[in-house]
C-alpha positions, 0 to 999 in steps of 0.5 A: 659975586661974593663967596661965602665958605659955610664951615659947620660940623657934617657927621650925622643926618641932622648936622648935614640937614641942618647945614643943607638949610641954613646955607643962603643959596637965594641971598645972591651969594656963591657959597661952598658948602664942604659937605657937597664936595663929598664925606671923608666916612662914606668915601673911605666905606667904599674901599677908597684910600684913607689918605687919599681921600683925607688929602684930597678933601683937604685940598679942596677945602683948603682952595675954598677958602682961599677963594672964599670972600667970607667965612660962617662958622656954625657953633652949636654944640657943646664945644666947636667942631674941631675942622670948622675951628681950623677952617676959622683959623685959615680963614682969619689968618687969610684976611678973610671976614669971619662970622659966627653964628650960634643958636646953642646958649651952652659955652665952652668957658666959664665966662659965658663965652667961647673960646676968646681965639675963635671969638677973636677971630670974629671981632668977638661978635657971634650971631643968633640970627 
């Protein structure tokens, strides 16, 4: 079975229902999504040590991906999640397959696209569906 990495912001109720119901959980796909693995904010709220709890979601993030067969990346907002972008990053220089996926019609650049790094590192095809 493939696994898909699902890399999307997950700071606020809506980002993390967002996340929650676009994951394909029935498309026959195993797939990681980092929110399940725990919130660094709700952790760190409940006296756990900052860096502790930073290096141990790093960790189990970064073992994800490397495991993963593809990465999605989720783009809406003004400018990319800064975490969803290294993920992208780690993922792409893994040999991963990586897919974008944008709903938002705003851009970070003035020529109507992305950042060509991240668009680079998804053969500069990003989807809306």
């Amino acid at each position: 079975m493939k696994k898909i990495y699902f890399a999307a912001p997950l700071f606020n109720e809506m980002e993390l229902k967002r996340n929650a119901d676009l994951v394909l959980r029935d498309s026959g796909f195993e797939v990681y999504l980092p929110q399940e693995s725990g919130l660094s904010a709700k952790m760190i709220k409940n006296n756990a040590d900052t860096l502790e709890v930073s290096r141990n979601l790093f960790e189990i993030d970064k073992k994800a991906i490397l495991e993963c067969d593809i990465l999605i990346i989720f783009l809406d907002g003004r400018v990319p999640d800064e975490g969803a972008c290294v993920e992208l990053g780690m993922a792409y220089a893994w040999n991963k397959k990586c897919y974008g996926y944008k709903t938002d019609d705003r851009s970070l650049d003035f020529t109507g696209t992305d950042n060509l790094f991240i668009e680079g590192c998804l053969e500069f095809k990003v989807y809306n569906d």
